[in-house]
One Martini backbone bead per residue (centre of mass of N, CA, C, O) as a GRO file, in nm:
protein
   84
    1UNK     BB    1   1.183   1.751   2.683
    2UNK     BB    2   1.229   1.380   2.731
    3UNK     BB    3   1.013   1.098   2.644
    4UNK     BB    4   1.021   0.779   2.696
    5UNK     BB    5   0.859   0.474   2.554
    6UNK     BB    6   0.824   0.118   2.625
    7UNK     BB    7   0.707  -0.137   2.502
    8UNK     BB    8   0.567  -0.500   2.503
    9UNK     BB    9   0.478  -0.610   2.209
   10UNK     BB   10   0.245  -0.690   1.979
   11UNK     BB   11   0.119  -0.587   1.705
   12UNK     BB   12  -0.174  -0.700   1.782
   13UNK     BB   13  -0.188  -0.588   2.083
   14UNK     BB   14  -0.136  -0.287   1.954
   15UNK     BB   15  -0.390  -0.326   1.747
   16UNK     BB   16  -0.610  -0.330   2.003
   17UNK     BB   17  -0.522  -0.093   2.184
   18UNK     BB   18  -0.584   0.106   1.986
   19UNK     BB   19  -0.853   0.011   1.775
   20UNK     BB   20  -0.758  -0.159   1.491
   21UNK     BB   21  -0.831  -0.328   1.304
   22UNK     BB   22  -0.884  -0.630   1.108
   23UNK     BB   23  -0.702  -0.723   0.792
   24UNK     BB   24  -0.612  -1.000   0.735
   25UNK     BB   25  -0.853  -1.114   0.594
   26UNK     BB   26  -0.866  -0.891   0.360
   27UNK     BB   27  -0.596  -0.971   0.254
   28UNK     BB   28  -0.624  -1.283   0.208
   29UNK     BB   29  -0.884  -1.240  -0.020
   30UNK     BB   30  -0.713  -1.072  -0.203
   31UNK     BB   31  -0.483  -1.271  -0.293
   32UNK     BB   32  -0.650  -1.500  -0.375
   33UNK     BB   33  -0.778  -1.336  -0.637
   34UNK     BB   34  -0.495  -1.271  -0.747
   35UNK     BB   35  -0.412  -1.587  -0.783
   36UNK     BB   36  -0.658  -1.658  -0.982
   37UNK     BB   37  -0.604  -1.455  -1.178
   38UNK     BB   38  -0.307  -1.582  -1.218
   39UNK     BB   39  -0.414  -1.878  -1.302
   40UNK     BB   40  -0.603  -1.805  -1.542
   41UNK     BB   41  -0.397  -1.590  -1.651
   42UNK     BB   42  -0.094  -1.730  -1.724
   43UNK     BB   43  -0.024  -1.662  -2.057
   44UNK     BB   44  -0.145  -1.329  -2.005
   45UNK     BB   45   0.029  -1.226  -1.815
   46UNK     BB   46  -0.043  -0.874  -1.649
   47UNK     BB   47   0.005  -0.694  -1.418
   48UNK     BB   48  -0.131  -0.420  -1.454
   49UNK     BB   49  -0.423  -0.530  -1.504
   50UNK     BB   50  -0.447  -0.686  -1.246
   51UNK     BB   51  -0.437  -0.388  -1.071
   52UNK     BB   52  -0.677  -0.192  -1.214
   53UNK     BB   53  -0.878  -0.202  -0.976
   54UNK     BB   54  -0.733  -0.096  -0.720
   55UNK     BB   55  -0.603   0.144  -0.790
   56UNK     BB   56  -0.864   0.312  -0.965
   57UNK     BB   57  -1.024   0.373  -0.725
   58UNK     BB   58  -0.834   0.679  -0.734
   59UNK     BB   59  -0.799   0.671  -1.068
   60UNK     BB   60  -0.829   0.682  -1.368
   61UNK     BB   61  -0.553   0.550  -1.389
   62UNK     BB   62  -0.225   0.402  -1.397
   63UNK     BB   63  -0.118   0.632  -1.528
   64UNK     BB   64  -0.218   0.849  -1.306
   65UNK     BB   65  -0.043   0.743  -1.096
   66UNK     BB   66   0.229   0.691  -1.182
   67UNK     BB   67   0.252   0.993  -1.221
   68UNK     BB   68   0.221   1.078  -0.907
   69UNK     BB   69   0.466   0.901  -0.832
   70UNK     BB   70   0.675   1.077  -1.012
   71UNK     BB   71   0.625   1.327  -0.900
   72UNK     BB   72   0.705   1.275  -0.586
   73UNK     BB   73   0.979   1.209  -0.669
   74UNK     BB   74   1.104   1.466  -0.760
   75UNK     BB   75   0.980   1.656  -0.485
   76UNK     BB   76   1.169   1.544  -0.347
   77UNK     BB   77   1.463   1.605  -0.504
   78UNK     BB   78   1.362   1.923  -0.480
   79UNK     BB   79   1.390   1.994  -0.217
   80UNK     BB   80   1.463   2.099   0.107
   81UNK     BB   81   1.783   2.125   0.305
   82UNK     BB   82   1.687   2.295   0.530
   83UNK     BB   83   1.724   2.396   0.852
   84UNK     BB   84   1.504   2.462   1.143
   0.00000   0.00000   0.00000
């Protein structure tokens, strides 16, 4: 049996509907923080090092993160391609 069901609605209307937060201030903040450290550091700018408090908390570094990030793209690229 297949059922389809079509809403009408809006992103907003239906993460409100879901009970989800609203996460729109929390990036506006993140975003601004970012913009701030990349004007003050204009001349050494280093995306990496800009990015290292926000991904390593929850790894040990930037380079344990791509490591990770690169092992699920092989991990991926060798998987099974049989069918169900």
């Amino acid at each position: 049996m297949k059922v389809n069901i079509e809403l009408d609605m809006t992103p907003d209307e239906f993460r409100q509907a879901m009970g989800l937060p609203d996460v729109q201030p929390f990036q506006e903040e993140l975003m601004n923080k970012i913009r701030e450290q990349m004007e003050a550091g204009a001349e050494g700018y280093d995306p990496l090092s800009l990015f290292t408090p926000f991904v390593s908390q929850g790894f040990d570094s930037v380079s344990s993160y791509q490591k990770m990030m690169m092992d699920l793209m092989s991990s991926y690229g060798q998987g099974s391609t049989g069918s169900k």
